[in-house]
Each structure stands twice: as structure tokens, then as C-alpha cells.
KEKE-3310 file (N, C-alpha, C; in steps of 0.2 Angstrom, whole numbers, plus 5000, padded with zeros to 4 digits):
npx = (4981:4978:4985:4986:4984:4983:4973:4955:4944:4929:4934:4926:4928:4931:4945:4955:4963:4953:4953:4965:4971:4984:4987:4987:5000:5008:5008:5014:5027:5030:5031:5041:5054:5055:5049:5034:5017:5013:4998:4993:4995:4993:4983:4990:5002:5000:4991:4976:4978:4989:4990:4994:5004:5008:5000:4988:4992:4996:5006:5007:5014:5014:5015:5026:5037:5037:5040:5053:5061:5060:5067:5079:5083:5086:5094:5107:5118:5131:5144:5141:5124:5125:5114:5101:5089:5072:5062:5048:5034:5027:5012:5007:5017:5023:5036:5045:5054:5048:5043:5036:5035:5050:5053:5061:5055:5061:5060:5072:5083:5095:5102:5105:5124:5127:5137:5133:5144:5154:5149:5147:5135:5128:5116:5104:5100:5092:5087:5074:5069:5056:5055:5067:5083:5103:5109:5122:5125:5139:5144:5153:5163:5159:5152:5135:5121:5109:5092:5074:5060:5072:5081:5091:5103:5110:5119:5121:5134:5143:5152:5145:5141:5133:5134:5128:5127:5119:5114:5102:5090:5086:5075:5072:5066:5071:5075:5077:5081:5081:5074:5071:5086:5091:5081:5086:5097:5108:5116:5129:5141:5152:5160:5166:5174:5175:5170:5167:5175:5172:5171:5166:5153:5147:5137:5131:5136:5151:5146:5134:5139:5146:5137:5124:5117:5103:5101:5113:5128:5143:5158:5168:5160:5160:5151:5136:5128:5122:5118:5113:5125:5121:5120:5111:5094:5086:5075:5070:5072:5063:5049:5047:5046:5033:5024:5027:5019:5009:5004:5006:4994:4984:4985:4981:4988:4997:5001:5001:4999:4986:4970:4971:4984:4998:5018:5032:5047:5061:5076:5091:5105:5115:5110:5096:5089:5080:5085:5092:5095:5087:5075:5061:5060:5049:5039:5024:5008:4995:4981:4967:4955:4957:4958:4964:4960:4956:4966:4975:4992:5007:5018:5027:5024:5028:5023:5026:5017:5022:5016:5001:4984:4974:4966:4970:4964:4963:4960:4946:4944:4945:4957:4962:4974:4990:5001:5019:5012:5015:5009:5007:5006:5003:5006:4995:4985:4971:4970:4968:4968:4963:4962:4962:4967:4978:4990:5004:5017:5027:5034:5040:5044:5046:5047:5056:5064:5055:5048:5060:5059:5051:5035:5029:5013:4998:4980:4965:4949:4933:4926:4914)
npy = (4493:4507:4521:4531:4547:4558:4564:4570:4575:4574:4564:4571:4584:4598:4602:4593:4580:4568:4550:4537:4523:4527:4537:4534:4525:4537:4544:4534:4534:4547:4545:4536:4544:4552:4563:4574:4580:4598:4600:4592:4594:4608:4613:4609:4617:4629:4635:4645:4652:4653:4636:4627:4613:4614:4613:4624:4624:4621:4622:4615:4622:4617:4605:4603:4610:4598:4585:4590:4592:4578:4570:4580:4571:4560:4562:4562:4580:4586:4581:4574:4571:4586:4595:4598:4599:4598:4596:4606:4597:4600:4594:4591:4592:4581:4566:4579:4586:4599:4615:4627:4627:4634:4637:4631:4627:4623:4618:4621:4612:4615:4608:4609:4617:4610:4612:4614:4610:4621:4625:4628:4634:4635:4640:4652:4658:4659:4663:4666:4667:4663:4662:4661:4662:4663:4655:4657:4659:4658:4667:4668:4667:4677:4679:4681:4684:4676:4680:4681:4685:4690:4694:4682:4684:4670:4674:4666:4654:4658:4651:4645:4641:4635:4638:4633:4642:4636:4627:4625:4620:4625:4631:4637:4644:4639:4646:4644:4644:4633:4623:4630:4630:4618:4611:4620:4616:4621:4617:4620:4614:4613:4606:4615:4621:4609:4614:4629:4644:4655:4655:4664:4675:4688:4701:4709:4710:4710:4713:4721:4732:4738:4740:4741:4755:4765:4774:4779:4773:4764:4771:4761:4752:4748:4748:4741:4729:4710:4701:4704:4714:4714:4705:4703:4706:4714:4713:4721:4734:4731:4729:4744:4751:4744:4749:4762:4766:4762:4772:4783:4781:4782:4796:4801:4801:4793:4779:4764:4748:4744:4749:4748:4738:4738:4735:4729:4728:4719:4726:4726:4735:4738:4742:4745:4734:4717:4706:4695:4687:4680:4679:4687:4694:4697:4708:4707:4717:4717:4726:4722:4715:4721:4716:4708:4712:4700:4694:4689:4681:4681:4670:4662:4659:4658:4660:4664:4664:4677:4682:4683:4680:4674:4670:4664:4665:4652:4649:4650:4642:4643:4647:4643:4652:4652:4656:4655:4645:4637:4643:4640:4649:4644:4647:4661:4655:4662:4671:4679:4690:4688:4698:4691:4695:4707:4704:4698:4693:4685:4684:4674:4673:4670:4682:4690:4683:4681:4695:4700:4693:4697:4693:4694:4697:4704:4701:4711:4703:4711:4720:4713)
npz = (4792:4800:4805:4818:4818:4828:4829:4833:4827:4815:4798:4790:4792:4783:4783:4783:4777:4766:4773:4768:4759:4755:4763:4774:4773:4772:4786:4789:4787:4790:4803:4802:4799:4808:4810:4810:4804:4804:4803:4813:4824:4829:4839:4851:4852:4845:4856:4856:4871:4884:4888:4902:4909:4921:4937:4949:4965:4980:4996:5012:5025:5041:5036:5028:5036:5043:5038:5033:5045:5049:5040:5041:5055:5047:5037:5034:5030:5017:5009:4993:4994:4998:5000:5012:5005:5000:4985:4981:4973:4959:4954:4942:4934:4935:4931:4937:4949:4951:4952:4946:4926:4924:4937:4951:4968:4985:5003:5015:5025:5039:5053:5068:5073:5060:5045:5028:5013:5001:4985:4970:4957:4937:4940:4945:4962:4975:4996:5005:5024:5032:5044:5060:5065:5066:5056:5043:5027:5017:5002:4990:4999:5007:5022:5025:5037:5040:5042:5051:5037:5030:5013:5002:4993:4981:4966:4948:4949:4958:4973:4986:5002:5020:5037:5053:5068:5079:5091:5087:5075:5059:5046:5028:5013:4995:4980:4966:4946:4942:4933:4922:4917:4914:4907:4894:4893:4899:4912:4923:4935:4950:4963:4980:4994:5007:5019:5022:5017:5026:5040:5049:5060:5054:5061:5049:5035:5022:5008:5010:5018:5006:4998:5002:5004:5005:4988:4986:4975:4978:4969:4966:4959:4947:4937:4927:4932:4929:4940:4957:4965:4980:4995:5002:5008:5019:5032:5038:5031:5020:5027:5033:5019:5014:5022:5022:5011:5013:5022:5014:5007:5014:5018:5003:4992:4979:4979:4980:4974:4971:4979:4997:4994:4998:4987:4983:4974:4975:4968:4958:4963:4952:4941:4943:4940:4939:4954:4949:4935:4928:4937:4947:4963:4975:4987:4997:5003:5010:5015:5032:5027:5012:4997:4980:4964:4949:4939:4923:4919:4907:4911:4928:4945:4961:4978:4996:5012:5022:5033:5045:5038:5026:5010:4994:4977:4965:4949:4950:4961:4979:4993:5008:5018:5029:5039:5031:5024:5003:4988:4970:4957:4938:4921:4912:4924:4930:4945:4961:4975:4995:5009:5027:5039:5043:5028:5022:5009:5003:4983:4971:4953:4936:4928:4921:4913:4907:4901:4894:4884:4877:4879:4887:4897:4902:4909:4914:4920:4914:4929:4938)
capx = (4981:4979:4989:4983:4987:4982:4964:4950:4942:4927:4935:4921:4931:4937:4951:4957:4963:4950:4956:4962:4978:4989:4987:4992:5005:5013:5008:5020:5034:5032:5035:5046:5056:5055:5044:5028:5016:5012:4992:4992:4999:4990:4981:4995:5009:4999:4984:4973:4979:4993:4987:5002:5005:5008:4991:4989:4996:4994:5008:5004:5020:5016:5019:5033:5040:5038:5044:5060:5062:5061:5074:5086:5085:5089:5098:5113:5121:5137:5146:5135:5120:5127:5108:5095:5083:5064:5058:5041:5032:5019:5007:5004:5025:5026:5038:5050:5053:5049:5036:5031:5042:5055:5055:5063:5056:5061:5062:5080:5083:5100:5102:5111:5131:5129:5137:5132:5150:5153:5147:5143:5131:5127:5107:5102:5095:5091:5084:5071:5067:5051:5055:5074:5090:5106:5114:5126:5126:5143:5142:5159:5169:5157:5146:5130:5118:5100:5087:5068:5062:5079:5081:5097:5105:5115:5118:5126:5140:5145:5152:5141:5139:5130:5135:5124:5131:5119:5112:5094:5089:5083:5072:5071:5063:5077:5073:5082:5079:5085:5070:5076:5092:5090:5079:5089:5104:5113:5118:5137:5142:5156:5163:5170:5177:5173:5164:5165:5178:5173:5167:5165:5147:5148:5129:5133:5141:5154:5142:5130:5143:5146:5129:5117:5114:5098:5101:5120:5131:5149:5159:5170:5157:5162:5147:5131:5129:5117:5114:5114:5130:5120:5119:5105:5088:5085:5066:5067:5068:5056:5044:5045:5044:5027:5022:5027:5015:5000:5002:5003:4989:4978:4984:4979:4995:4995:5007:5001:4998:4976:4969:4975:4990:5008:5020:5041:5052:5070:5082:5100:5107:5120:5104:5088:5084:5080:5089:5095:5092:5082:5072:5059:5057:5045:5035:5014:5005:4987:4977:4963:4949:4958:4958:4966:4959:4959:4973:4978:4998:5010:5024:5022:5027:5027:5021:5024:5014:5024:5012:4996:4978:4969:4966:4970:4959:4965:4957:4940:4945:4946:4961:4964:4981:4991:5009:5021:5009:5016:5006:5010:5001:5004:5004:4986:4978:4968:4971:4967:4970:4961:4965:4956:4969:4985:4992:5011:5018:5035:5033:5047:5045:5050:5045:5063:5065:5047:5048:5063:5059:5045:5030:5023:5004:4992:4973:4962:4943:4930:4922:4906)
capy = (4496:4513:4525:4536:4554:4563:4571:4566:4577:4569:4567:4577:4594:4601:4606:4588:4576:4562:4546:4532:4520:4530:4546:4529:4528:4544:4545:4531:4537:4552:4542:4530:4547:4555:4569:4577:4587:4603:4601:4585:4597:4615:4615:4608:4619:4635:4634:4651:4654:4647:4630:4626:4608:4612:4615:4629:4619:4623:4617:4618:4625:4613:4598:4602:4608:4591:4581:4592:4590:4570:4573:4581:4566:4553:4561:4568:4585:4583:4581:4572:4574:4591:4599:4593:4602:4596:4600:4606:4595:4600:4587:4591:4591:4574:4565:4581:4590:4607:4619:4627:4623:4638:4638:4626:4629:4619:4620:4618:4611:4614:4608:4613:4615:4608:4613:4611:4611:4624:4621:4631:4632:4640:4642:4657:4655:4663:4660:4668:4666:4666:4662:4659:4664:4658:4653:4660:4657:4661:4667:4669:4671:4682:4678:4684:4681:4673:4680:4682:4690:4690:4689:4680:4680:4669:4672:4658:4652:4660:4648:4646:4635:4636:4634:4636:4643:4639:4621:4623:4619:4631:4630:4641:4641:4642:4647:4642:4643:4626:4619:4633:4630:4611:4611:4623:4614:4628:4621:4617:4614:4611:4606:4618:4620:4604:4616:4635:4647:4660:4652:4670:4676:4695:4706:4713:4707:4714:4715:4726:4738:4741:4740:4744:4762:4767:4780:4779:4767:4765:4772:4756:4745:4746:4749:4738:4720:4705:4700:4711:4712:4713:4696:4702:4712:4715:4712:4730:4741:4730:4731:4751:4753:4742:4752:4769:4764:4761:4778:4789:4778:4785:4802:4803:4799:4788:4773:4756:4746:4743:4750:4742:4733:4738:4730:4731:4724:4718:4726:4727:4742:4744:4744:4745:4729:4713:4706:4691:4689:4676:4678:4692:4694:4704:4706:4711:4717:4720:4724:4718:4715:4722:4711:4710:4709:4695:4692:4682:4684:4676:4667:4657:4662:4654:4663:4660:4667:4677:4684:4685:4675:4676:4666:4665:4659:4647:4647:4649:4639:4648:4640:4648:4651:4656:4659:4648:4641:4641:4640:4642:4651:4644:4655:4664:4653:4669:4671:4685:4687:4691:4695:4690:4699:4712:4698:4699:4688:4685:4679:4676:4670:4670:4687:4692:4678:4682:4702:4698:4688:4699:4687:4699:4700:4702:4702:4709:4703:4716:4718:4712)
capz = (4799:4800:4807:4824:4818:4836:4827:4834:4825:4809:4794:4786:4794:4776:4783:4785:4772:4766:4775:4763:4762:4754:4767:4780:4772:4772:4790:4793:4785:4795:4809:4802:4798:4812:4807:4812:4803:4810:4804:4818:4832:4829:4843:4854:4848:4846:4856:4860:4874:4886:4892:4905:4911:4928:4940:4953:4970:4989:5000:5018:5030:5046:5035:5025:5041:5048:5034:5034:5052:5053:5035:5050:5058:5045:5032:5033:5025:5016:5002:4988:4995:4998:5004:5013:5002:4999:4981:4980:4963:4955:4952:4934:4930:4936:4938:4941:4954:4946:4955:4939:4920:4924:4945:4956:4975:4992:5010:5016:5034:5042:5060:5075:5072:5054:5038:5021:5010:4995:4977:4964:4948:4935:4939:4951:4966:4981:4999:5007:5028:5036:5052:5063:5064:5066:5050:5039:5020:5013:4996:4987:5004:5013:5025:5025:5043:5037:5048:5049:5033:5025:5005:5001:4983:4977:4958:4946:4948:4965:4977:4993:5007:5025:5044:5060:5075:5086:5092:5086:5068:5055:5041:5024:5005:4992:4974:4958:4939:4937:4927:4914:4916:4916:4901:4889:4893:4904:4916:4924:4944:4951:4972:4983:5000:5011:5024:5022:5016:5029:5047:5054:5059:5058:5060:5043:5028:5019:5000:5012:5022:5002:4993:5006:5006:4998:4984:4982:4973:4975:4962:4965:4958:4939:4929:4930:4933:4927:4945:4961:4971:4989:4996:5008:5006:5025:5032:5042:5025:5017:5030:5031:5013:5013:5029:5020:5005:5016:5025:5008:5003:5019:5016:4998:4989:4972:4983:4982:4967:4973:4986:5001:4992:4995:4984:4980:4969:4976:4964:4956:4964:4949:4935:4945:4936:4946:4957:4946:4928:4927:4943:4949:4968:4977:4993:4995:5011:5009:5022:5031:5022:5005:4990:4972:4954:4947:4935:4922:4917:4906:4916:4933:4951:4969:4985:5004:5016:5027:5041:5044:5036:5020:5004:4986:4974:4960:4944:4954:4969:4985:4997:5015:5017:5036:5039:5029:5015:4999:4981:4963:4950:4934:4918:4913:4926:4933:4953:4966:4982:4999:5017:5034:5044:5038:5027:5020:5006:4998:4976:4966:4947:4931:4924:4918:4906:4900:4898:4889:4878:4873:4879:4891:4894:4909:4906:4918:4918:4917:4936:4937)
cpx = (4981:4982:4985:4989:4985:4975:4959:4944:4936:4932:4933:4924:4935:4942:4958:4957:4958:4957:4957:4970:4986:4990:4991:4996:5010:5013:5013:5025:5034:5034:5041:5055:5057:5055:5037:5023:5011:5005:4988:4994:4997:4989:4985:5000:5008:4993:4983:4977:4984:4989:4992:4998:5005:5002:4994:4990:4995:4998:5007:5012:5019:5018:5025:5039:5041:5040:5052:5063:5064:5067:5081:5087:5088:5092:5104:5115:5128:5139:5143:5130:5119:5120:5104:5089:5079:5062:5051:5038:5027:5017:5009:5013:5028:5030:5046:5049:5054:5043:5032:5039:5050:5057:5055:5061:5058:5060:5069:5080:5091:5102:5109:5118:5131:5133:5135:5138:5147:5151:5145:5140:5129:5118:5108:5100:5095:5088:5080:5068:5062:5052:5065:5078:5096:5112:5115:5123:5133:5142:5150:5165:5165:5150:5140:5123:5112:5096:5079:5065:5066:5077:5088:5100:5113:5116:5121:5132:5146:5146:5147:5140:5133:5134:5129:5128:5126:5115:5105:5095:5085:5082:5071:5068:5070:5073:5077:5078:5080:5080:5071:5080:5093:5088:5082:5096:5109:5117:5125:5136:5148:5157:5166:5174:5173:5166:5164:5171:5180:5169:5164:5158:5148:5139:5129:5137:5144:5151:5138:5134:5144:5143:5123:5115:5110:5102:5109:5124:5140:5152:5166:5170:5157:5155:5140:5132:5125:5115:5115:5122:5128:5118:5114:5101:5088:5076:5065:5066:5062:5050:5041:5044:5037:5022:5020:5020:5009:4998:5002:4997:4982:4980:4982:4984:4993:5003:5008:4996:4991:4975:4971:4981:4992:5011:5029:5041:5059:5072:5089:5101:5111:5116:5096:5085:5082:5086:5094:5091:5088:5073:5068:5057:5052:5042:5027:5012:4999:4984:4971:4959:4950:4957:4961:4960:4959:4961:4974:4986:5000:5016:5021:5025:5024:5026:5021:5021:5018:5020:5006:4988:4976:4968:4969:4964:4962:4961:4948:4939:4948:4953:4962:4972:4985:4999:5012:5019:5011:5013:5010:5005:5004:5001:4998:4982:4976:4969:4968:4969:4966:4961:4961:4960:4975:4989:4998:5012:5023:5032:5040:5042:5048:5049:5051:5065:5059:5046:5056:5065:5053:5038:5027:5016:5000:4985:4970:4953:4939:4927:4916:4902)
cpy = (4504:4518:4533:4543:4560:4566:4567:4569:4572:4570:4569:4583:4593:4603:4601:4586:4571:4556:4540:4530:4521:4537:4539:4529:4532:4545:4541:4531:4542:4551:4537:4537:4553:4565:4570:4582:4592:4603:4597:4589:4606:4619:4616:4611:4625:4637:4644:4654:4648:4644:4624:4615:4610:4615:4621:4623:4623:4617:4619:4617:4620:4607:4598:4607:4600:4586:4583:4589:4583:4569:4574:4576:4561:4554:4568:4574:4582:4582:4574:4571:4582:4597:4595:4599:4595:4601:4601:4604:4597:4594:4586:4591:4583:4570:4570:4585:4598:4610:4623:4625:4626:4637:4633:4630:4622:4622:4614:4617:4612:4612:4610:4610:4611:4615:4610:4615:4615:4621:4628:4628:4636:4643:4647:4657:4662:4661:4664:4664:4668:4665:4658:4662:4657:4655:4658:4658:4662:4661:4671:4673:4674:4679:4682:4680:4682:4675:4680:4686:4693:4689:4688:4678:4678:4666:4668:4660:4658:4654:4651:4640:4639:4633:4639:4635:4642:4629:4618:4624:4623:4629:4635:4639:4643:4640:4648:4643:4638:4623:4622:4633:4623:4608:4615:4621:4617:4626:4618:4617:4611:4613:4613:4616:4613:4608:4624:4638:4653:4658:4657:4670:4683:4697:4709:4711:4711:4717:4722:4732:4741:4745:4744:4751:4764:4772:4783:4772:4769:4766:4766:4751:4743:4743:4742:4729:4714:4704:4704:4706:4711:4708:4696:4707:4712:4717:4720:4737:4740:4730:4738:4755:4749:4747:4760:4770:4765:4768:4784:4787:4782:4792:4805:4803:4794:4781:4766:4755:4744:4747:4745:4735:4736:4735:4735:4726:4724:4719:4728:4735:4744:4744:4745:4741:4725:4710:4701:4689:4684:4674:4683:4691:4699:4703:4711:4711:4719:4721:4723:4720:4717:4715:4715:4710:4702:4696:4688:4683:4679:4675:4665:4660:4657:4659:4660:4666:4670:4680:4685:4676:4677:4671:4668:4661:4658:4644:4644:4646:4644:4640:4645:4648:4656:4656:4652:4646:4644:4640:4644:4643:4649:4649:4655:4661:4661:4666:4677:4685:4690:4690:4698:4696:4704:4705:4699:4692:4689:4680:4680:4672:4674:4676:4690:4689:4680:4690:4703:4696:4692:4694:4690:4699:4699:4705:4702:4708:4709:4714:4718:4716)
cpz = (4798:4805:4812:4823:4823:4835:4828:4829:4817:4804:4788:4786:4786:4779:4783:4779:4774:4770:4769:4765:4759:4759:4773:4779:4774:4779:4794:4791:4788:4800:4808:4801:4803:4812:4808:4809:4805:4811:4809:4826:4833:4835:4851:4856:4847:4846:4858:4864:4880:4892:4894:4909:4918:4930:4945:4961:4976:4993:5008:5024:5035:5042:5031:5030:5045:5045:5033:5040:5053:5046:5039:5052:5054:5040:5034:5026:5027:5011:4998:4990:4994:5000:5007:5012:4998:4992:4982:4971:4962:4951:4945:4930:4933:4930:4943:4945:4956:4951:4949:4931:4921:4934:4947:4965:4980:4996:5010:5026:5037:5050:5062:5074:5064:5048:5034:5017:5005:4991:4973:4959:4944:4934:4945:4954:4973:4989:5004:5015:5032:5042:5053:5062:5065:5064:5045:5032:5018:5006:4993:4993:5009:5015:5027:5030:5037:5044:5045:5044:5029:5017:5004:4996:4985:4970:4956:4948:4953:4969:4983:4997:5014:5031:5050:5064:5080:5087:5091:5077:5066:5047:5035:5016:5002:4985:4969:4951:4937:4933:4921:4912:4914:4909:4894:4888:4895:4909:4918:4931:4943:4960:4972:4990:5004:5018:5021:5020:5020:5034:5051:5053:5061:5056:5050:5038:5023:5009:5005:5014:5014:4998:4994:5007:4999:4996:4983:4980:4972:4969:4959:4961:4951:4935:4931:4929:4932:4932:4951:4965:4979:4988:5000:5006:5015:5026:5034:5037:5021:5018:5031:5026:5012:5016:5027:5015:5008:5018:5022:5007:5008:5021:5009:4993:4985:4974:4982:4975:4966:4980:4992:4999:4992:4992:4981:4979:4972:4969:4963:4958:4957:4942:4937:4941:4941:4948:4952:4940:4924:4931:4947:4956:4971:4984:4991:4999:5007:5017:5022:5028:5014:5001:4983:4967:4953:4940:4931:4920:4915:4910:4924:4939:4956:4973:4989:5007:5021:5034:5039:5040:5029:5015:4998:4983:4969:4954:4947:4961:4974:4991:5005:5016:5027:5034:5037:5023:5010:4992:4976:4959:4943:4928:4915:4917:4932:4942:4954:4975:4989:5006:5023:5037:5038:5036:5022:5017:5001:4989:4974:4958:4942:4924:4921:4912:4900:4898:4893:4883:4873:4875:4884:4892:4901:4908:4913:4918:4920:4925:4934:4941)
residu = (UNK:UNK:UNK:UNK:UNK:UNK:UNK:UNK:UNK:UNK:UNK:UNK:UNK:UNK:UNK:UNK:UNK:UNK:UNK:UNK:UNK:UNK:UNK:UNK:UNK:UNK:UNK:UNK:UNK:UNK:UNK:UNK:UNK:UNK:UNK:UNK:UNK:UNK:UNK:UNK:UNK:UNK:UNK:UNK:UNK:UNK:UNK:UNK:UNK:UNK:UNK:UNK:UNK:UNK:UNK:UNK:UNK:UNK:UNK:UNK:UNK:UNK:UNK:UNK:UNK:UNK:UNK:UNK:UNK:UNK:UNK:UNK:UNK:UNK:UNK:UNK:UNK:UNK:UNK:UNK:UNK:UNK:UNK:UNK:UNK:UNK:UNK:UNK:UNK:UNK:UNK:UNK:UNK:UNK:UNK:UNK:UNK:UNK:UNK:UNK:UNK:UNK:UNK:UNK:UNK:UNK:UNK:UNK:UNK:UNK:UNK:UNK:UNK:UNK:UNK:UNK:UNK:UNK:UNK:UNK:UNK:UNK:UNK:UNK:UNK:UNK:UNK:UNK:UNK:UNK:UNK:UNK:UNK:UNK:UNK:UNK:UNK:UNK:UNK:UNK:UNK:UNK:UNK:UNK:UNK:UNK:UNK:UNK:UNK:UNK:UNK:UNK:UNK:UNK:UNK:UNK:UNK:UNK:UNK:UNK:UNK:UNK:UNK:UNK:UNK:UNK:UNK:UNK:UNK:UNK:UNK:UNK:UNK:UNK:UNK:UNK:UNK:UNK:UNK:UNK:UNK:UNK:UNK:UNK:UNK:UNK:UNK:UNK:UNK:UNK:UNK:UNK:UNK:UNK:UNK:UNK:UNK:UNK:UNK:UNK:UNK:UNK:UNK:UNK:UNK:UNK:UNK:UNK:UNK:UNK:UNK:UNK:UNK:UNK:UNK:UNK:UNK:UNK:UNK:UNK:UNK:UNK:UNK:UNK:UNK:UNK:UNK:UNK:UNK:UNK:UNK:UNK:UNK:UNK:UNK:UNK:UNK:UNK:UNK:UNK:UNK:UNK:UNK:UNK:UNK:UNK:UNK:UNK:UNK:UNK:UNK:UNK:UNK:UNK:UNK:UNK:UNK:UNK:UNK:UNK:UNK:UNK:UNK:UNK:UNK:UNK:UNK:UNK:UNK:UNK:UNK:UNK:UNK:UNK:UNK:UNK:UNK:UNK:UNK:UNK:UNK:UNK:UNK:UNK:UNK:UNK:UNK:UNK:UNK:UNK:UNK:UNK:UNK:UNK:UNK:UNK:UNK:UNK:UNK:UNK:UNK:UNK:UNK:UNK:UNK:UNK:UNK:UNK:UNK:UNK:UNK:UNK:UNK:UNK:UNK:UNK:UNK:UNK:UNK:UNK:UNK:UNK:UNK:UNK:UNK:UNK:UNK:UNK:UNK:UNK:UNK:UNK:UNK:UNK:UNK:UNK:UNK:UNK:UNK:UNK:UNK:UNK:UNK:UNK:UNK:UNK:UNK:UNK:UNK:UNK:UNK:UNK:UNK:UNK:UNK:UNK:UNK:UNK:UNK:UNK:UNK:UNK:UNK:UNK:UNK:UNK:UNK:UNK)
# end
């Protein structure tokens, strides 16, 4: 019998052993010995250029609204369920429920007067609202109101739960590292309070009355810190800082990352780094009619549409995209983006782990 060594290649390529029954053999003692040799997995293991398992993806906001929603109805939040979060899978990472290898996304639903109990873990997460209010997230005691446009950290291994104060149900994306964390073997969790630690609903959260002032940092805060202490980005500076961008840009100012593209970075006030150290967020307004580059970049990211109309294209495929929709760019598959109307769009990924590590790289094709 012979022994299936993965090469389909003839075995005329010099570069390959003749085939005969002593190479059999040795081929099954590699297996029988639980060993592989590396000239059977070259291409697999260190191809060209990176050829990601998971695919470029398009989820569409009315249905993954309307699958949370009927979720409201028949599953309860609570301790061991403990969320009613909806992963988003990527086809091509089946069967888990990863959005690209390193980022976990969902949509969370909480309905009217519920809590979801404390817990912490050691993965980073965050929560991002395109539409409603409402709900709190407390994050190690302190409550921090969730509104439209909000960004919401909560780094590892902070306690956090949620309560809604108000009788209507609200829906939001939450963003984790946990397929990094999951796969490296990082990760730990443990219960909390049964419902919240701090039930109060104040406009303002005691991390912000600290944190929040552009251009100064208490000299409380002891020195810098791996994930941000603000537990909230707020939509109305992010908005004016995208707004300001556009208004240098049509006075003649060097502002925006393309013509007609604004773009920030949420970062650590106490290093100007990101916000959490596995996890890059950011926001991008284009206007109409602008458009990007097209791009290829190592490491993966997710996009929601927060307002507005336009498309992405996905490794040549054009997708239309309206408020809500959310896709993923896996890493080098080339993207660009362009918008029908003034179009705004929150990404996070995993560009911290990967400028990190040294693995950097973004390639853009010449214009034709």
C-alpha cells in the first residue's frame, strides 16, 4: 500500500524523492510516530502570501436583528447562559463561532428591565452601539450609560454585567479577542454578583469625570496602563473629530487619511496606545462619492455600518451595505470601500497583536 504523502505533485519534480517501498515505509513510520516532514507541508505552512481560512462575509443588520429579537423571546438571560449573545461564524471557520481566527463578534440583546449577572474573563472585549439607549454596563463597579454611537471597554479580567432601565429592549455588537485567547490557551473566567454591583444609572461615569478630558491626564492615574481606563468613547467627540478632519481637508489642510476619508483611532489615554492590547478600534466617515484604495493588510478586522449607504468590495466582489451591516475582511484579502451617501463605519481588529509581533504589512496595488 502506499502511503498518501499530501503531494500531488509528479514524481518526476527533482525536488521530490523517487517513489519506491522503502520511502512507504519511512512515510509510515512518520505517521506511526507522530511526525511530519516539513517538505510534505511547504506550501501549507509557508505559503507566498497569507492564504487565510476564514472568507470575506456580509451579515445583514435586519436579520441579525430579527433573530436576536425572537432570542428575547425564548431565551432567557441569567446565570449560565449568562448572555444572550449571537456569534457572528465565518463560513470558512466552521464549525466555530469565530468571525475571523483572532476576533470574536456578536450582537447582544437585552430586553426591557433585564439584567445580565457579573462575570469576568481574561479576553478583552468591548461594546459598540449603533442605535438605542437605555442600558448600563457596569465595569468593575461603575456604571457606564450605553448610548447611540458609544464605544464601551471592557478590558480582561474586569468584572462587568448589564441592567436596562427602561421597558424597551436594546441591541448592541460586542467585540472580544477570544478566538486568540481560546486558541493560545489564555483564557480563565470566573462568576460575579448575581445581578449588578452598582444598579445606579448616572449620565456620566465615574472612569469618564476622571479620564475624559482631551489633553490632560490625572496625575492620580500611576503611570501607563495595557488597556484604557475610560470605560466610554462618547459618539459626540467622535463625531466632531471626523467633522473637523473633513473641514481642514476643504480648507487645504493635510487631515484625512484619502481625500474624502476621515478616520480615528480610540486610544489609551495613559500611552496613546490602543485602547486594549489586543484589540484596535477605530471609526471612518467618507463622503459622498469618495472612495478608498484598494488594500491588502496583514491581520483581519470586522466593520459595522454606522450611518449612511455605500459598498465594500471583497476580493473583487462588490456588496451594498446600509446602516447596521456588518462584514469582515480577512488578512491580505484586498478590500476598498465606496460611499453612495456621507457613509460612517466603526472596525475593530487585531492590529495590536500583529504590529507587535512584528508581522506588519500593507500593500497597495498600483492604480490603473
Amino acid at each position: 500500500m502506499t502511503i498518501d504523502n499530501g503531494i500531488d505533485t509528479p514524481h518526476s519534480d527533482p525536488s521530490l524523492p523517487e517513489p519506491s517501498a522503502e520511502l512507504d515505509r519511512l512515510y509510515a513510520d512518520f505517521a506511526r510516530n507522530s511526525t511530519a516532514p516539513l517538505w510534505t507541508q511547504t506550501n501549507d505552512l509557508m505559503p507566498f502570501t497569507p492564504m487565510p481560512s476564514a472568507i470575506p462575509f456580509v451579515w445583514r443588520w435586519a436579520e441579525l436583528l430579527d433573530i436576536a429579537k425572537r432570542s428575547g423571546d425564548l431565551v432567557p438571560v441569567g446565570r449560565g447562559g449568562e448572555r444572550r449573545a449571537i456569534g457572528l461564524a465565518n463560513p470558512g471557520l466552521a464549525p466555530t463561532a469565530y468571525a475571523t481566527p483572532t476576533l470574536w463578534c456578536a450582537i447582544q440583546w437585552l430586553g426591557g428591565h433585564e439584567t445580565a449577572p457579573e462575570h469576568r474573563h481574561a479576553q478583552n472585549a468591548f461594546r459598540f452601539v449603533v442605535e438605542g439607549e437605555g442600558v448600563w454596563t457596569v465595569v468593575n463597579g461603575d456604571p457606564v450609560a450605553m448610548r447611540r454611537g458609544d464605544l464601551l471597554l471592557t478590558p480582561g479580567w474586569h468584572f462587568h454585567g448589564h441592567h436596562n432601565d427602561t421597558a424597551e429592549p436594546m441591541a448592541w455588537i460586542d467585540g472580544l479577542d477570544v478566538p486568540f485567547a481560546h486558541d493560545m490557551d489564555f483564557g480563565f473566567f470566573e462568576f460575579g454578583s448575581e445581578r449588578v454591583t452598582d444598579e445606579a444609572s448616572p449620565e456620566i461615569s465615574r472612569s469618564e469625570r476622571l479620564w475624559a478630558h482631551p489633553g490632560v491626564t490625572p496625575l492620580s492615574g500611576h503611570g501607563p496602563r495595557s488597556s484604557t481606563p475610560l470605560g466610554a468613547y462618547r459618539w459626540e467627540a467622535t463625531d466632531a473629530a471626523l467633522r473637523n478632519q473633513l473641514e481642514l481637508e476643504d480648507e487645504g489642510y493635510p487631515a484625512t487619511v484619502e481625500q474624502g476619508h476621515a478616520a480615528i483611532k480610540y486610544t489609551n489615554p495613559t500611552n496613546g496606545g490602543d485602547v486594549l492590547p489586543t484589540i484596535r478600534c477605530e471609526f471612518h466617515r467618507l463622503r459622498e462619492g469618495a472612495s478608498t484604495a484598494i488594500r491588502h493588510e496583514v491581520g483581519s478586522s470586522v466593520w459595522q455600518v454606522f450611518e449612511g449607504r455605500g459598498a465594500v468590495i471583497l476580493a473583487g466582489e462588490r456588496h451594498l451595505l446600509e446602516k447596521g451591516d456588518l462584514f469582515v475582511i480577512p488578512s491580505w484579502v484586498p478590500w476598498s470601500l465606496e460611499a453612495e451617501s456621507s457613509f460612517d463605519l466603526f472596525r475593530f481588529s487585531d492590529a495590536p497583536i500583529v504590529e507587535k509581533l512584528n508581522f506588519a504589512r500593507t500593500f497597495l496595488p498600483p492604480a490603473r
